[in-house]
C-alpha positions as CSV (number, residue, x, y, z in Angstrom):
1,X,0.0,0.0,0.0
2,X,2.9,2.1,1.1
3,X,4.2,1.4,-2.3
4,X,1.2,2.5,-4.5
5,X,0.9,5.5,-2.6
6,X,4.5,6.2,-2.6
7,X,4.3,5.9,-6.6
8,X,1.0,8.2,-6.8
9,X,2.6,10.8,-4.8
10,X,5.6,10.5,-7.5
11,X,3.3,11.0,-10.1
12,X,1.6,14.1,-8.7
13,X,4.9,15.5,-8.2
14,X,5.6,15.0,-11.9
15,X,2.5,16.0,-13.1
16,X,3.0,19.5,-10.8
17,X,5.9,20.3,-12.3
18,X,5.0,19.7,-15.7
19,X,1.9,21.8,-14.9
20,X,4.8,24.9,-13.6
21,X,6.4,24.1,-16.5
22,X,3.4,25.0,-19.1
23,X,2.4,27.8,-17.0
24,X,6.0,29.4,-17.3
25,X,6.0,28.7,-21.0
26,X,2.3,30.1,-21.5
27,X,3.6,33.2,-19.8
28,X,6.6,33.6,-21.7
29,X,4.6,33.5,-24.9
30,X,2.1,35.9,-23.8
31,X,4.7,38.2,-23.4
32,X,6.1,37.5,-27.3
33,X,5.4,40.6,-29.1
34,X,5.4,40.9,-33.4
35,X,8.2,43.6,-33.0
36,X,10.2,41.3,-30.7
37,X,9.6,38.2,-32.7
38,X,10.2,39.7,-36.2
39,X,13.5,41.8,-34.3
40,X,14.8,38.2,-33.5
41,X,14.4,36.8,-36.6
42,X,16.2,39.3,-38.7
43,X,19.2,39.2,-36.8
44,X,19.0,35.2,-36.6
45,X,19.2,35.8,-40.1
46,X,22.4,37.2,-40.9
47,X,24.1,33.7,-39.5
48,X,22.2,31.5,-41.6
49,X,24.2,30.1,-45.2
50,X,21.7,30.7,-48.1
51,X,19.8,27.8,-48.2
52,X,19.0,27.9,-44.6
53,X,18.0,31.2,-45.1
54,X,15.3,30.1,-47.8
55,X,14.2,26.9,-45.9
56,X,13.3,29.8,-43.3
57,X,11.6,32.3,-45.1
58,X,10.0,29.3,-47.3
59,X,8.1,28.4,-44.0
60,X,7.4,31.7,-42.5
61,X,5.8,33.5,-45.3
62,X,2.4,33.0,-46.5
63,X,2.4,34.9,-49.4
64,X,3.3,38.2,-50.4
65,X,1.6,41.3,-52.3
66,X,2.7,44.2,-54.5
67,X,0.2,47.6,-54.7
68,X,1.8,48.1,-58.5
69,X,0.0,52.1,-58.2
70,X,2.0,52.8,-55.0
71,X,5.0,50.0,-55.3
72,X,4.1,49.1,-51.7
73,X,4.4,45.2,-50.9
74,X,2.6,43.6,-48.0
75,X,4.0,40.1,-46.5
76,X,1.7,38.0,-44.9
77,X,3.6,35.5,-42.2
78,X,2.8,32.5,-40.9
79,X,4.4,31.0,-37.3
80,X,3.1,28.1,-36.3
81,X,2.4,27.5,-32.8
82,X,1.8,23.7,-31.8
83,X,0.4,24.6,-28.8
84,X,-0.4,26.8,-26.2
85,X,-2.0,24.9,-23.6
86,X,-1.9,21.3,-22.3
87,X,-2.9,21.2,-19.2
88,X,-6.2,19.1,-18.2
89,X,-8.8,20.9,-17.2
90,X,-8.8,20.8,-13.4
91,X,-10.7,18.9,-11.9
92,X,-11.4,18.4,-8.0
93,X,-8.8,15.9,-6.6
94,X,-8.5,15.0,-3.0
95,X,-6.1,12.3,-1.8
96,X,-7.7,9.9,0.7
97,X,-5.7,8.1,2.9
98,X,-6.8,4.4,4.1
99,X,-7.3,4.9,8.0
């Protein structure tokens, strides 16, 4: 019994941290900002050899267009985000000890 509840205590402990874990990570991305992102990209940029560099671009843009009356082109970027969340939904959980 000791056992079992020795191994359910481990995996509370795991799940806890996992659960710090996403909530650090969630945080962190809420704080990502275009400006910051595209900033960090650009200067990632200059390190890469030239086919890096279009593997890159190749999977961040989306498409791009050109106003031909005003010469002004707008780039439409995609970053793909795999996931914010996963966490379970929570749910009431009390330990009960045997007596």
């Amino acid at each position: 019994m000791i056992e079992a509840l020795e191994k359910e205590r481990e995996s509370i402990s795991t799940r806890l941290e996992a659960s710090k874990q996403a909530a650090i990570h969630a945080k962190a991305l809420s704080q990502i900002s275009e400006n910051t992102l595209l900033v960090t990209m650009a200067e990632s940029m200059e390190e890469l050899d030239r086919d890096s560099l279009k593997d890159m671009l190749h999977g961040l843009i989306e498409r791009i267009t050109l106003d031909p009356s005003t010469l002004t082109c707008c780039i439409f970027y995609k970053i793909p985000v795999k996931s914010r969340y996963k966490m379970a939904s929570p749910t009431r959980f009390e330990l009960v000890l045997p007596p």
